[in-house]
C-alpha positions in Angstrom: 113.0 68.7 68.4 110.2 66.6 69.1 107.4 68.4 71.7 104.8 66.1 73.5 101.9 67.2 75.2 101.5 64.1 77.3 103.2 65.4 80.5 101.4 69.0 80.6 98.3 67.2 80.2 99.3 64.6 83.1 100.2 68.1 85.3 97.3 69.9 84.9 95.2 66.9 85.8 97.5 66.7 89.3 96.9 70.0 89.9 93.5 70.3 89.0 92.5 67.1 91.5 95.0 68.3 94.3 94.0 72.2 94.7 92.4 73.1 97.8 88.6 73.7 98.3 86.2 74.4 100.7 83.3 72.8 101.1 80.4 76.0 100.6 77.8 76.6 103.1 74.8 78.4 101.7 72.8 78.5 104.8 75.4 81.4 105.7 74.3 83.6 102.7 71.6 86.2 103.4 69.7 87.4 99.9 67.1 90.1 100.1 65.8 90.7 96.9 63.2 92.9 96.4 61.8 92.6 92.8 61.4 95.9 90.5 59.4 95.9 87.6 58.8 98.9 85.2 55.9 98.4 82.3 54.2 100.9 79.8 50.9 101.9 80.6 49.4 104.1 78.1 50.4 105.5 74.9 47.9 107.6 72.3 48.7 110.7 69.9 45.5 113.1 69.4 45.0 115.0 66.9 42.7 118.4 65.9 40.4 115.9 64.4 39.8 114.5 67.9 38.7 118.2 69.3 36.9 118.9 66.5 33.0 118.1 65.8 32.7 118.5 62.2 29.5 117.9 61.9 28.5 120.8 64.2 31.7 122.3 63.1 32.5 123.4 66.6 35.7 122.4 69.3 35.3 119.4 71.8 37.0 120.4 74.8 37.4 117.0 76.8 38.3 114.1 74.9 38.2 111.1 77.6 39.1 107.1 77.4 39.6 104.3 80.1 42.0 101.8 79.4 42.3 98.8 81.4 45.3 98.5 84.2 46.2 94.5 84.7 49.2 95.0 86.4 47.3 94.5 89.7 45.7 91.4 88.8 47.8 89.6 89.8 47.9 88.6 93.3 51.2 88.0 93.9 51.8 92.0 92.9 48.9 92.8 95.2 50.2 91.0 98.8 53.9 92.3 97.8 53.9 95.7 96.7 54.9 98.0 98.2 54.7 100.9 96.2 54.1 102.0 92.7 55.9 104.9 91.1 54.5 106.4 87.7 55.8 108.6 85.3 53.7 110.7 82.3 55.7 112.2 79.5 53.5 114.8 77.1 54.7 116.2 73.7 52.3 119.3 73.3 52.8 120.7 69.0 49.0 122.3 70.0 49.2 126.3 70.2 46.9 125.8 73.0 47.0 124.4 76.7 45.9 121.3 77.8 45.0 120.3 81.4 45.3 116.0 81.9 43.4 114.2 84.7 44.5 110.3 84.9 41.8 108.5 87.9 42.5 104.9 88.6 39.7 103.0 88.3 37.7 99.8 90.0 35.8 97.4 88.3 32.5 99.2 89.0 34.4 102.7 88.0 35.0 103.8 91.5 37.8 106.1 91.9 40.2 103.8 93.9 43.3 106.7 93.3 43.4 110.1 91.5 46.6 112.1 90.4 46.2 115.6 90.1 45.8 117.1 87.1 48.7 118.9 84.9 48.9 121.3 82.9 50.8 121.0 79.4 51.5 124.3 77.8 51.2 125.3 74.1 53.9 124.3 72.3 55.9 122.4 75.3 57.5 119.7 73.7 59.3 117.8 76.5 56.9 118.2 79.4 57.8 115.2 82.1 55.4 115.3 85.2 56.7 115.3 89.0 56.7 111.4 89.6 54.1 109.6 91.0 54.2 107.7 94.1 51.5 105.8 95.4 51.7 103.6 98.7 49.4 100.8 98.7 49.9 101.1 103.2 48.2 104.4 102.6 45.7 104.1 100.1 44.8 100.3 100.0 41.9 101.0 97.7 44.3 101.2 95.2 45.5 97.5 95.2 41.6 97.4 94.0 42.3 99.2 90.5 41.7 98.1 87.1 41.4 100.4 84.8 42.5 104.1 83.9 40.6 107.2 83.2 42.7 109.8 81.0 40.7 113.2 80.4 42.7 116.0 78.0 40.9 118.8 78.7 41.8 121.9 75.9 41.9 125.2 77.4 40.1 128.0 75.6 41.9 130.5 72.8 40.6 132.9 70.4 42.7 130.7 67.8 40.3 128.3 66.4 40.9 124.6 65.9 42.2 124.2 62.3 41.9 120.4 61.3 43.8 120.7 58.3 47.0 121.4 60.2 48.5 118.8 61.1 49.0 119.1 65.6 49.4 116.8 68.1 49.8 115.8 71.2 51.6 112.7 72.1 50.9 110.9 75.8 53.3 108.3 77.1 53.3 106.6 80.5 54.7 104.1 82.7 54.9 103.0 86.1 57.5 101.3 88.0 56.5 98.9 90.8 58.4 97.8 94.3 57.9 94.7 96.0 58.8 93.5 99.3 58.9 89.5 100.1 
């Protein structure tokens, strides 16, 4: 029994050119798409080296840095969003407490937003702040931000800093930003 594919071929071609089809009109779709875009901000682990002067051999309490913030540099982010949501995550090995403050910052280090502080508590592992919502309809100054102040303040304790055991305290962040066209 000889088998030729010659006449399926020849079918599917008929049926292929015959079907039925509608000629699409796009002007009857209606897309709203709202971009969302999540990035890292800040990440750093401290140590009891970083409270610790030992020259002086005594504790620092406030450790402080500014990093920059460039996801507002743009300006297509700045005329379109609508608001900014941010999330801080804090692993706390420390017997002690720690109290963060996290400004946003201008060029000329103006306050432009603040986010109340938090406390992290001795040995609190898993410690995820309230979110973080910040409408730029509200508080326009913050479509003016450019950098980030981060101050982990220790808390005082009879238990002296120890810099030969190993503790830290790990600081994640991110934010997660709307925008409207």
């Amino acid at each position: 029994m000889k088998f030729t594919t010659k006449p399926l071929i020849l079918l599917l071609i008929v049926a292929f050119f015959s079907s039925c089809a509608d000629n699409l009109d796009f002007d009857q779709i209606q897309l709203d798409i709202d971009p969302v875009f999540t990035t890292p901000i800040v990440y750093f682990e401290l140590n009891q080296n970083d409270f610790f002067d030992e020259v002086n051999a005594v504790e620092i309490t406030t450790v402080t840095d500014i990093s920059d913030f460039t996801v507002l540099q743009s300006s297509t982010v700045q005329d379109n969003l609508t608001q900014a949501v941010f999330n801080f995550e804090v692993e706390n090995r420390f017997d002690r407490t720690f109290i963060i403050k996290i400004d946003f910052l201008d060029d000329n280090d103006n306050i432009t937003y603040s986010v109340s502080s938090f406390a992290i508590l001795a040995g609190d592992l898993d410690y995820v702040s309230p979110q973080i919502r910040v409408y730029p309809s509200q508080t326009p100054d913050f479509l003016n931000s450019t950098k980030l102040n981060i101050s982990v303040n220790i808390q005082p304790s009879p238990n002296q800093l120890d810099p030969d055991i190993p503790k830290t305290l790990t600081f994640k962040s991110s934010g997660t930003y709307y925008l409207s066209f």
